[in-house]
C-alpha positions in Angstrom: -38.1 47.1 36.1 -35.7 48.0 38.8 -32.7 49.8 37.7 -30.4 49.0 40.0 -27.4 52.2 40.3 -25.1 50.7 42.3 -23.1 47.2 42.4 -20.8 44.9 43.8 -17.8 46.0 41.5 -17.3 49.3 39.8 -17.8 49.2 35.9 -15.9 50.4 33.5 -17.3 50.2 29.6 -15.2 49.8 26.4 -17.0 51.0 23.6 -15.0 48.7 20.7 -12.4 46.7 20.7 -10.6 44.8 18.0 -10.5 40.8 18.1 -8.2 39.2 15.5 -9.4 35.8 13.9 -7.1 33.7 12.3 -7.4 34.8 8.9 -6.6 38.7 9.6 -10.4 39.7 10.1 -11.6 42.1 13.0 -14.4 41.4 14.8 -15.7 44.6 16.5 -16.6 44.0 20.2 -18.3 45.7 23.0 -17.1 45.6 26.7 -18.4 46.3 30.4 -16.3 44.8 33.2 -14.6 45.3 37.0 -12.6 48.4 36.9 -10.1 46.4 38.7 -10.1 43.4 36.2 -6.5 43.2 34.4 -4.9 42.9 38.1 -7.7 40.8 39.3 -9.1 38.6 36.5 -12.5 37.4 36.4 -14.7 35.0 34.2 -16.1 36.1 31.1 -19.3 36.1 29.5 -20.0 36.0 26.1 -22.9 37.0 23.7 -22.0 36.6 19.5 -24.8 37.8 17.8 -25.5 39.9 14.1 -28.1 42.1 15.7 -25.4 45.6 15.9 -23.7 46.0 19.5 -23.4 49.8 18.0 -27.1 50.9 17.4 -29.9 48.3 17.4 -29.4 46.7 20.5 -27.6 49.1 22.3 -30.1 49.5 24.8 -30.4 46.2 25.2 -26.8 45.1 26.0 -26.5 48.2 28.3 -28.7 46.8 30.7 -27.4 43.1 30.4 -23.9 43.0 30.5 -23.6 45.9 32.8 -25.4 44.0 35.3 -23.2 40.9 34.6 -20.2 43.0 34.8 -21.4 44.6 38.3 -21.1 41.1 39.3 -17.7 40.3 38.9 -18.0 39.4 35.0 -16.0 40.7 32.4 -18.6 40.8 29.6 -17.9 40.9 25.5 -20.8 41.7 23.1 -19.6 40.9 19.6 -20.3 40.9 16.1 -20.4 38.0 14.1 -18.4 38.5 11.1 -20.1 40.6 8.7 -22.1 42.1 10.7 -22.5 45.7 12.9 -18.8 46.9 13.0 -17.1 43.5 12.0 -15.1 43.0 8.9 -15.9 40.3 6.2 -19.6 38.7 4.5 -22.2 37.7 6.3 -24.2 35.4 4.0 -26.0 32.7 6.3 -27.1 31.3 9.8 -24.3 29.0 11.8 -21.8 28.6 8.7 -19.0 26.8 9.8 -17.1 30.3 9.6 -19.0 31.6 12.5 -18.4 28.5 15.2 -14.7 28.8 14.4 -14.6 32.1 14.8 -16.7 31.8 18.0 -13.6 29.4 19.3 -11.5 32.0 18.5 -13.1 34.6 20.3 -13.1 32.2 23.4 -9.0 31.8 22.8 -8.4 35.1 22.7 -10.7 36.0 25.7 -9.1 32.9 28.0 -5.5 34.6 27.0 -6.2 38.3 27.9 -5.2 39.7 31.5 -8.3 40.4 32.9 -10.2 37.0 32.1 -9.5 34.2 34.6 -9.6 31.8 31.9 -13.1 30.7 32.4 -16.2 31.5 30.2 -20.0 31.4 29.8 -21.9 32.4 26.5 -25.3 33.8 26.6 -27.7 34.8 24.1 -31.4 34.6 22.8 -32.3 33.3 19.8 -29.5 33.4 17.1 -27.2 34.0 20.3 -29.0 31.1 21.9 -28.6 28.7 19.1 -24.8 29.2 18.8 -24.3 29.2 22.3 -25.1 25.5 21.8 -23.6 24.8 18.9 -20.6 25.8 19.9 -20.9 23.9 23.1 -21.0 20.9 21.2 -17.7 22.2 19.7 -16.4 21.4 23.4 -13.8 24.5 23.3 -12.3 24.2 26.9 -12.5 27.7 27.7 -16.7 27.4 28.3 -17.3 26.2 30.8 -21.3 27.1 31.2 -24.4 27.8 28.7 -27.2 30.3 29.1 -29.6 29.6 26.1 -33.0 31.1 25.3 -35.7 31.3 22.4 -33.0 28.6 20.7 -33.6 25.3 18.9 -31.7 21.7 19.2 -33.4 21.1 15.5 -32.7 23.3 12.8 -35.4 22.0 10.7 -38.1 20.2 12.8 -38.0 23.4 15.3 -36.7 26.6 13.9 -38.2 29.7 12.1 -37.6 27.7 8.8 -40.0 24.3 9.1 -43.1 23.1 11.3 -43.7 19.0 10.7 -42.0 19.6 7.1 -44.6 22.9 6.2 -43.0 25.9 4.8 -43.5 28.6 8.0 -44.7 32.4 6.7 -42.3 33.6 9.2 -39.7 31.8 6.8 -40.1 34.4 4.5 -40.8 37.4 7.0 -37.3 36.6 8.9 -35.6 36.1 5.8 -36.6 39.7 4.8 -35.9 41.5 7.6 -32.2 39.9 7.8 -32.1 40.8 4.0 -32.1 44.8 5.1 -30.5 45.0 8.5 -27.6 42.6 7.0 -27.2 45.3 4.4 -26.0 48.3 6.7 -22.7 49.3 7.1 -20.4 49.8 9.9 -20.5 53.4 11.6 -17.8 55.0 10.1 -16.9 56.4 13.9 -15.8 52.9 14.7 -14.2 51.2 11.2 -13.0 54.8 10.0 -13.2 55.6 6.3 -13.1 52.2 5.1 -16.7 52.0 6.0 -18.2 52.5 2.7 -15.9 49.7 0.9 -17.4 47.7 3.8 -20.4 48.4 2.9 -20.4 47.6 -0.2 -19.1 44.5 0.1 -21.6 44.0 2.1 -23.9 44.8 -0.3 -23.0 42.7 -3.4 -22.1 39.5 -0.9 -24.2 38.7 1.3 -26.7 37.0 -0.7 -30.4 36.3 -0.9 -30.9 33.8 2.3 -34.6 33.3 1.3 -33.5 31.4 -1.6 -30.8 28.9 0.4 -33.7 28.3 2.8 -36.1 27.2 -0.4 -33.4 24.7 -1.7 -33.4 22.8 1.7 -37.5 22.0 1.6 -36.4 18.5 3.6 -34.1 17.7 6.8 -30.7 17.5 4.9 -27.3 17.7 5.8 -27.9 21.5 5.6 -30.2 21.5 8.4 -28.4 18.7 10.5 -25.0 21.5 10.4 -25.7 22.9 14.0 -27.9 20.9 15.2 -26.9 19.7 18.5 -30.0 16.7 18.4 -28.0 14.9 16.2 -25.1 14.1 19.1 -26.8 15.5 22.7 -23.9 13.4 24.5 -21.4 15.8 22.5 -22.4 19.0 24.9 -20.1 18.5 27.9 -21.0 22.2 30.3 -23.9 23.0 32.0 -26.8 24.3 30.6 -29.9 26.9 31.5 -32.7 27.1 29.0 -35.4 29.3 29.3 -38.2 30.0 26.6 -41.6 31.7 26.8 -44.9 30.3 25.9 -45.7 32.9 23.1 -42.2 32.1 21.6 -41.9 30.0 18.8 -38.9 27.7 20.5 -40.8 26.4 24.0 -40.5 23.2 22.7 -36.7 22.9 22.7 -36.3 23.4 26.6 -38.2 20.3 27.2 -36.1 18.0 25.0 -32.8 19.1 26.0 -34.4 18.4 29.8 -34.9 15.2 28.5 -31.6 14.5 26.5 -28.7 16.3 27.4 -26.4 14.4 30.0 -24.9 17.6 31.8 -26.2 19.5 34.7 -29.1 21.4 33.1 -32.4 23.7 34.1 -35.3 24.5 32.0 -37.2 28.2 32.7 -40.6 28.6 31.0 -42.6 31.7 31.6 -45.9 33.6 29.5 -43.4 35.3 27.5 -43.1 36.0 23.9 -39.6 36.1 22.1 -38.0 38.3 24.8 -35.3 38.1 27.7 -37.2 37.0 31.0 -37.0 40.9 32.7 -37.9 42.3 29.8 -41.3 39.5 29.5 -44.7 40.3 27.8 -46.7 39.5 28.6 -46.3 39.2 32.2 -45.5 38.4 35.0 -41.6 39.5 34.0 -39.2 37.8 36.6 -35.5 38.7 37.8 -33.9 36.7 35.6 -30.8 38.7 35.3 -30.4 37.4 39.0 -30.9 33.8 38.2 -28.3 34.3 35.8 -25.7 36.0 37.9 -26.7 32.5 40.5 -25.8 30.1 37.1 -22.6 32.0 36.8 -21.7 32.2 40.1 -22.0 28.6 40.5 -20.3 27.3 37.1 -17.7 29.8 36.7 -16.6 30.9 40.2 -17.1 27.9 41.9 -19.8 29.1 44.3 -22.2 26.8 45.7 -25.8 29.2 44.7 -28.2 26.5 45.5 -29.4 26.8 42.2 -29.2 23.2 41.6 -31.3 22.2 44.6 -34.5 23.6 43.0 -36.2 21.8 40.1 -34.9 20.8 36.7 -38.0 22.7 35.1 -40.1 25.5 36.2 -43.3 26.5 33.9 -45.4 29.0 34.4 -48.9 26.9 34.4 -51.2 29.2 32.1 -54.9 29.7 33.5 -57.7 29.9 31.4 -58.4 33.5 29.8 -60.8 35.1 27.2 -59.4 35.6 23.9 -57.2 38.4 22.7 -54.3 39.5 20.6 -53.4 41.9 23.2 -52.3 40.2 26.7 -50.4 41.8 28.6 -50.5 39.6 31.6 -50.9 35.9 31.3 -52.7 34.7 34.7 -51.3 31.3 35.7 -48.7 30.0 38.8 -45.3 28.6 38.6 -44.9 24.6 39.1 -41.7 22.6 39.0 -40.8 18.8 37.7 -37.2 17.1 39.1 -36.9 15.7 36.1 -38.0 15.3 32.6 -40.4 13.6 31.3 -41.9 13.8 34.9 -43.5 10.4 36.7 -46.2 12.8 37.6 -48.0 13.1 34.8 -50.5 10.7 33.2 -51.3 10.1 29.2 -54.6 10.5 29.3 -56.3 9.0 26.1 -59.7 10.2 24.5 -61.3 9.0 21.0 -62.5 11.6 18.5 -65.5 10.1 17.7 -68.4 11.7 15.9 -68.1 15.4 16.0 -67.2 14.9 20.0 -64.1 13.4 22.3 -65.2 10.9 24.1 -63.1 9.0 26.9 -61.2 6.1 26.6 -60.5 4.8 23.4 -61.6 2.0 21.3 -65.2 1.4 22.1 -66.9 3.9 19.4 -68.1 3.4 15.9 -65.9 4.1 12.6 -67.4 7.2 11.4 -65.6 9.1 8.1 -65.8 13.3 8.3 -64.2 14.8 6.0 -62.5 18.3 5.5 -61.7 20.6 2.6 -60.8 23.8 4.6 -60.9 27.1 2.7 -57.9 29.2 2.3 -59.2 31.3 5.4 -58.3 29.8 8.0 -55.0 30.7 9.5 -56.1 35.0 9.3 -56.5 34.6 13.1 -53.6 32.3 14.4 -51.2 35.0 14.8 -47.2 34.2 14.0 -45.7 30.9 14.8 -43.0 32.9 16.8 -44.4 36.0 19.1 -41.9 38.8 18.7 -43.7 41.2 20.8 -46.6 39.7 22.2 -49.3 41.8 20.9 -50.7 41.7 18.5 -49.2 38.3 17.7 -51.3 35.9 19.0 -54.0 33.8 18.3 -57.4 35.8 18.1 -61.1 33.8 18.9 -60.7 30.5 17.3 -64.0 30.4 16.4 -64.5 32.1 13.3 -61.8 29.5 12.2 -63.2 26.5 13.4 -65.5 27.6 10.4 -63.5 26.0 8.4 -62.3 22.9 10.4 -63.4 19.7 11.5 -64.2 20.2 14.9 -64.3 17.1 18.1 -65.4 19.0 21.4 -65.3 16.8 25.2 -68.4 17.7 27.2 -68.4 20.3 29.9 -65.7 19.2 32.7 -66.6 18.0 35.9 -63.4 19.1 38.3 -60.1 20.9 36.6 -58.0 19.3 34.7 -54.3 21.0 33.9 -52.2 19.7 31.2 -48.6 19.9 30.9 -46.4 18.6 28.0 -47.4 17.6 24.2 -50.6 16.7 23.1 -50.8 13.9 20.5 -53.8 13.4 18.1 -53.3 10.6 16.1 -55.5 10.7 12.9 -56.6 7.4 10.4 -57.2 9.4 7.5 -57.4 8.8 3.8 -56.4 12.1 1.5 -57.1 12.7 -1.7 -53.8 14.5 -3.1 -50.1 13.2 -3.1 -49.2 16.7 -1.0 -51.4 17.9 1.7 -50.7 19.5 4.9 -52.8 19.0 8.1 -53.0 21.3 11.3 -54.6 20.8 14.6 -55.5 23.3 17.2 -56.2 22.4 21.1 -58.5 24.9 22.3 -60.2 25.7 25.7 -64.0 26.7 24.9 -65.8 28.8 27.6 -69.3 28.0 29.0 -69.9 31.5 26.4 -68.2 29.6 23.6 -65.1 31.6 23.1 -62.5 29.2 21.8 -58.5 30.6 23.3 -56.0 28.4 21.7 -54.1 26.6 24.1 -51.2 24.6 21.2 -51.2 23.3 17.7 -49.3 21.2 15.6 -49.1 21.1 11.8 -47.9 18.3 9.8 -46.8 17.6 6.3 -48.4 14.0 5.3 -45.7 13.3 2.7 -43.7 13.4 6.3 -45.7 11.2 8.4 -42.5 8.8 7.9 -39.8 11.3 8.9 -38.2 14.6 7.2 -35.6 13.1 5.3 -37.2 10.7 2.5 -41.1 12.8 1.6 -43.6 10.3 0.1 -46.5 10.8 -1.9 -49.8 10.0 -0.8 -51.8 7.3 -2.0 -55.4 8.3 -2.2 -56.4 4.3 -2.2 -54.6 3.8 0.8 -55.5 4.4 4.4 -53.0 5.7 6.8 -52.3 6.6 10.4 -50.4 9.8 11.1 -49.5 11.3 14.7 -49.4 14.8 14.7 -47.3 16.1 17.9 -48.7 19.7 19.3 -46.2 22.1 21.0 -45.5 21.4 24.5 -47.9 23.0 26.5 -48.7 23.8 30.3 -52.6 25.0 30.9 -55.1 25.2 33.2 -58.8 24.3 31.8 -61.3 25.0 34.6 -64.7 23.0 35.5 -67.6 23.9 33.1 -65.3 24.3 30.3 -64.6 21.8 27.0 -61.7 21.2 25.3 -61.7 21.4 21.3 -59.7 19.7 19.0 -59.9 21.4 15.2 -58.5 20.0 12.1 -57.8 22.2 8.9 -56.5 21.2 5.8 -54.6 24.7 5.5 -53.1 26.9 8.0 -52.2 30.1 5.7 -50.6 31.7 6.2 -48.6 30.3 9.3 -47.8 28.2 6.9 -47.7 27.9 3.5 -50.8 25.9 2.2 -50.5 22.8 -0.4 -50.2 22.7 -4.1 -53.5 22.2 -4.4 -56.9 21.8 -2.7 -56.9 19.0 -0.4 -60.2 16.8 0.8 -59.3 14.8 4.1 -61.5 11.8 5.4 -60.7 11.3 9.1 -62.1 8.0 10.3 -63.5 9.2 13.7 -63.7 6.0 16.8 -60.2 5.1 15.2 -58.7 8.4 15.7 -57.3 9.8 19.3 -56.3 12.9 21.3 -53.7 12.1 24.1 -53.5 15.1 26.6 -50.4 14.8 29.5 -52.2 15.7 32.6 -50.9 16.9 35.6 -52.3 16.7 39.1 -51.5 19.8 41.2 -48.8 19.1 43.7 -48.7 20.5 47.3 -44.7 21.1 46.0 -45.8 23.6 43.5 -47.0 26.3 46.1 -43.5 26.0 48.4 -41.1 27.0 44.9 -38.9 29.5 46.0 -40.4 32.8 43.9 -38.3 34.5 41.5 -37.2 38.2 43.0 -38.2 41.5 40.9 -36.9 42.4 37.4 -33.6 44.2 37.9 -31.2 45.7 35.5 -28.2 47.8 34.8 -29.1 51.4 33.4 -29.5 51.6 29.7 -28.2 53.7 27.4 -30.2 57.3 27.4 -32.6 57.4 23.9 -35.1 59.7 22.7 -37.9 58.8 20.4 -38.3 60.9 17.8 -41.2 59.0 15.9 -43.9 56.6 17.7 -43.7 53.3 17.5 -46.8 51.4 15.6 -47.2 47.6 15.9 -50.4 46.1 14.3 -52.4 43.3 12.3 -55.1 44.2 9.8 -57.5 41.5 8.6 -59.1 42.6 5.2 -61.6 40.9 2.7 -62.4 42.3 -0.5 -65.9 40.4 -0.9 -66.4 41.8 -4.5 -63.0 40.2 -5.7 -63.3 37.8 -2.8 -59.1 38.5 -1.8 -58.2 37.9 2.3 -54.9 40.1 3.0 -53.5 40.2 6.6 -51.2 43.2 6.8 -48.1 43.0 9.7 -47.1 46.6 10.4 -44.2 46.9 12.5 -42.7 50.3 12.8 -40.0 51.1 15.7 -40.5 54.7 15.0 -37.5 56.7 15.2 -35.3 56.8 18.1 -32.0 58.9 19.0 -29.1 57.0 20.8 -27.7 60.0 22.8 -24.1 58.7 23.8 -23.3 58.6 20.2 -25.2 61.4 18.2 -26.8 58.4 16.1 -30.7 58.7 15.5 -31.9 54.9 13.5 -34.9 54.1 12.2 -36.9 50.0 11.7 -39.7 49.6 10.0 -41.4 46.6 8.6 -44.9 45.6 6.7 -46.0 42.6 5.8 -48.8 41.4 3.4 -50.2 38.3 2.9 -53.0 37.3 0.1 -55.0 34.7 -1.1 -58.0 34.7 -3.5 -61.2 32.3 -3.0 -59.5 29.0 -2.7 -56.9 29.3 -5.5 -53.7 27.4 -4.5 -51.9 29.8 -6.9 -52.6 33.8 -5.8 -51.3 32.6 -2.6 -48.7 35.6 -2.0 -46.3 36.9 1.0 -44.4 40.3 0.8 -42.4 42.0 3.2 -41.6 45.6 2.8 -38.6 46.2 5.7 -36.1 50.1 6.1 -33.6 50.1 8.4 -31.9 53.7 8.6 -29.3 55.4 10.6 -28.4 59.3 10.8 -25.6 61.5 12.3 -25.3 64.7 11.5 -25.3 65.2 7.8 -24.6 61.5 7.1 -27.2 59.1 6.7 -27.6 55.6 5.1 -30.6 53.6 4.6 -31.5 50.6 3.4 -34.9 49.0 1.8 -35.7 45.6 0.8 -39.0 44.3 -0.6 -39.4 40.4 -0.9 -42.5 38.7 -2.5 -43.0 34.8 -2.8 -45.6 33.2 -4.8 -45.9 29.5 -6.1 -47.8 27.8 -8.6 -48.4 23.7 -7.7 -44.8 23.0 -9.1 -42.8 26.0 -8.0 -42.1 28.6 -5.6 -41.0 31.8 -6.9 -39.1 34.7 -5.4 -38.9 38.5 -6.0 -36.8 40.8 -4.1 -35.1 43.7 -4.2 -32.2 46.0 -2.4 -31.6 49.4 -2.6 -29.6 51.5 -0.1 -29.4 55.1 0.1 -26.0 57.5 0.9 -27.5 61.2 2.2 -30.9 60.7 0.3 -28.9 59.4 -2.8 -29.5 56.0 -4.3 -25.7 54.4 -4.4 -26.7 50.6 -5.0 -29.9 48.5 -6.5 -29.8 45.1 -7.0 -32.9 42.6 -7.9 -33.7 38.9 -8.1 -35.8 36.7 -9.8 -35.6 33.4 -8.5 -37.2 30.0 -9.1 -37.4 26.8 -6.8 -39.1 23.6 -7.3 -41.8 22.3 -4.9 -40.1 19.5 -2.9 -43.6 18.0 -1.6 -44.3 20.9 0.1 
């Protein structure tokens, strides 16, 4: 990362500002912009997140919008209501409350002397989702979009859902929103109305887990915010970038596809990270391309921007597998358009215990499946917050329990780029049963990387809005999308497809064992290859990583970040254990030293459907001086076949004394899940 000292315009930085919403509440902002802004206005640039301007991403937003600003932007870093230094409740994702507010922080900034009237949003994940959203609000002050990590689909494609399963990271993001939601402002910025802030805080905000639990199908809950449901209603231009170990890749290829506005799609290695911060690598100067977006939406500038492809994606070359990458081999290739003439729906028959080309010229052969509560140890978290240790390990100890269709050796490379589709004739013997599928490229040495997956739940195969039983007389034919996907598999290699009848705990498993019978010669794998183009290797490459200088830290107490894989073979209980501890760290420019830490365990015992278990342990504390607050929330869900069941907990501590506790013990029916 290049720090880059000097720029364009001279900055100047306002810690907090006030912005009044229509109702009388503050929400606290942070600002970097020209020195010379309020006698010569510029555009603005907006990022309207929870995540703490004041502390937890301080660093962060330093090196952002102090780049932006150095640019010519006047750039605003706010907290949603309820949150960091803001006044009011925070008690869920994209209320209604939060867009309107976001309108009104886009009036205010339009009105004040140093904004030319013209504004972008930004943001990554939560950021990146209400960029959108409020997009397709069509406020007239936005005139441009930078969205990452961010979902059109609240329920088919967000931390909550995967084909209608229930994802573990459900409950694990849940928790960790439970505690940070629960701090207060710093009294330096709200003055000594901080602790009735808190506390209010406290008692309203509200167990999210729970609202999450009610919604088990795509309802008018999930449709709130999600832009799929009217593409034609976003009217500005859009950049959407993602990263391959992210959980939301998916998204940047449908709104390619579906939004009617000037639009480009960025797809690097990356987990759930900003571009120049990217692990693993290669890291790119995205902070540049930004600064070329802006420039050519908001000040009129013709960047050349839109000359170069629609969609760049870093094409992923086969490697060993590991937890730990921290660079992803692979090359950059670009489409015009999306979905792209240049690739081919190549069709292949799962036949017996191998994929065999072509399709409809092999015998009807039933295999069936039972898989053990196992599998899924290994397949690291549906979204990659820091790249390792969250990915996938060696697939093969869980193709153990799968049914596994292998292609012979190839000939010549083949590269894929898009979604594989396995469609599956099945028969199953439950009403609720779950299947997931793994693509996977297997080594001449037999190591199995995972290259995409896809899970499904069957009482879905229809659609998410109206679940149906299964039938265990009937035959059916589901099609199971994987994520999108671009990968290189080289010649001498095979490609696997796996089928498991549980995925824990990615994803919550079914009520109750499940026995598949997939009727091989009648089922399929369709893979979108991709020839290489001669275009590919002429892309204009992306410049270093730059950045403005951060705020100065020191850490006080080492980070750990790890998984742990157990089994107790004498009580024959599996636990994976998440630690993730951000040690202890002081923020020097404002005497504040804060503290995140968070373990997770999940348990199952032999193949009971009912010790499944997920707790998450999570602290989030902050010190100054002789003050300190800290909060701690535990959260533990367990089910039986007719009910999940919640159990959490928040405490938060004034100086090392207790001030508030505060339990729940909730119950929520199974909705064929």
């Amino acid at each position: 990362m290049k720090i880059i000292e000097s720029f364009p315009c001279p900055v100047k930085e306002i810690e907090n500002t006030w912005i009044p919403m229509p109702d009388g509440v503050r929400l606290a902002a942070r600002m970097w912009m020209p020195e010379d802004a309020e006698t010569n206005p510029v555009p603005a640039i907006l990022e309207y997140i929870p995540y703490r301007k004041r502390d937890i991403k301080r660093e962060r937003d330093t090196g952002l919008h102090g780049y932006f600003a150095g640019h010519g932007y006047a750039c605003l870093r706010v907290d949603i209501r309820g949150s960091g230094d803001s006044g009011g409740v925070l008690t869920d994702e994209y209320l209604e409350q939060e867009l309107a507010d976001g309108e009104a922080i886009l009036r205010w900034a339009a009105a004040q002397p140093w904004c030319n009237g013209k504004i972008g949003m930004i943001g990554i994940s939560w950021g990146g989702f209400n960029g959108l959203q409020i997009a397709a609000r069509q406020p007239p002050e936005l005139k441009a979009v930078i969205t990452l990590c961010s979902t059109d689909d609240r329920y088919a494609d967000d931390v909550h859902y995967m084909g209608g399963c229930l994802l573990g990271d459900n409950l694990s993001w849940a928790s960790v929103m439970f505690a940070g939601n629960s701090l207060p402002p710093d009294p330096v910025i709200v003055g000594e109305k901080w602790q009735d802030m808190w506390f209010e805080r406290l008692e309203g905000s509200g167990l999210w887990l729970e609202k999450w639990l009610q919604h088990q199908r795509r309802d008018d809950y999930w449709k709130h915010g999600s832009i799929c449901e009217d593409f034609s209603a976003v009217k500005c231009p859009v950049l959407a970038a993602s990263g391959w170990a992210d959980g939301y890749s998916n998204a940047v290829f449908r709104l390619m596809e579906k939004l009617q506005v000037p639009r480009k799609g960025l797809i690097g290695p990356w987990s759930h990270r900003y571009p120049h911060l990217g692990k693993p690598g290669p890291a790119i100067g995205f902070l540049q391309e930004c600064v070329r977006w802006w420039d050519q939406w908001l000040k009129d500038k013709e960047t050349g921007i839109m000359e170069e492809p629609m969609l760049r994606v870093w094409m992923l070359h086969s490697v060993p597998p590991t937890t730990r990458y921290i660079f992803r081999p692979g090359h950059w290739v670009g489409e015009a358009s999306w979905p792209s003439r240049h690739i081919e729906q190549r069709v292949y028959t799962l036949g017996w215990r191998h994929i065999a080309s072509g399709y409809g010229e092999h015998p009807e052969v039933p295999e069936t499946i039972c898989s053990p509560l196992t599998v899924g140890l290994f397949a690291g978290k549906w979204c990659s917050y820091s790249a390792t240790p969250d990915l996938p390990h060696d697939q093969r100890e869980e193709d153990g329990g799968a049914l596994v269709f292998e292609s012979t050796p190839l000939a010549e490379q083949m590269e894929i780029m898009g979604a594989p589709v396995v469609e599956l004739e099945l028969t199953c013997d439950k009403p609720v049963a779950m299947v997931a599928v793994r693509l996977s490229d297997v080594a001449p040495d037999d190591k199995a990387t995972r290259v995409t997956y896809g899970l499904l739940n069957l009482t879905h195969r229809n659609g998410h809005e109206q679940p149906e039983p299964l039938d265990p007389v009937k035959r059916y034919r589901v099609r199971v999308q994987l994520n999108d996907i671009a990968q290189v598999f080289p010649p001498g290699h095979r490609f696997r497809i796996s089928i498991s009848t549980s995925y824990w705990p990615l994803a919550w498993a079914p009520p109750s064992p499940v026995r598949l019978t997939i009727l091989t010669g009648l089922s399929s794998l369709t893979l979108p290859v991709r020839a290489p183009r001669k275009e590919d290797l002429t892309l204009k490459p992306f410049q270093k990583p730059e950045a403005a200088p951060s705020s100065p830290k020191t850490l006080l107490r080492e980070k750990h970040h790890n998984w742990y894989v157990t089994r107790d073979l004498e009580n024959d209980v599996s636990t994976l254990k998440v630690i993730k501890d951000e040690g202890i760290v002081r923020l020097e420019d404002i005497d504040l030293e804060m503290e995140n830490a968070t373990t997770e365990w999940y348990t199952s015992r032999a193949d009971d459907f009912d010790s499944l278990r997920g707790e998450v342990h999570t602290i989030f504390g902050l010190k100054r001086g002789d003050w300190s607050v800290r909060t701690e929330t535990r959260t533990i869900l367990t089910s039986t076949s007719e009910m999940f069941r919640i159990h959490a907990t928040l405490d938060a501590y004034l100086d090392g004394r207790r001030v508030y506790c505060k339990s729940w013990n909730r119950f929520v029916p199974r909705d064929h899940v």
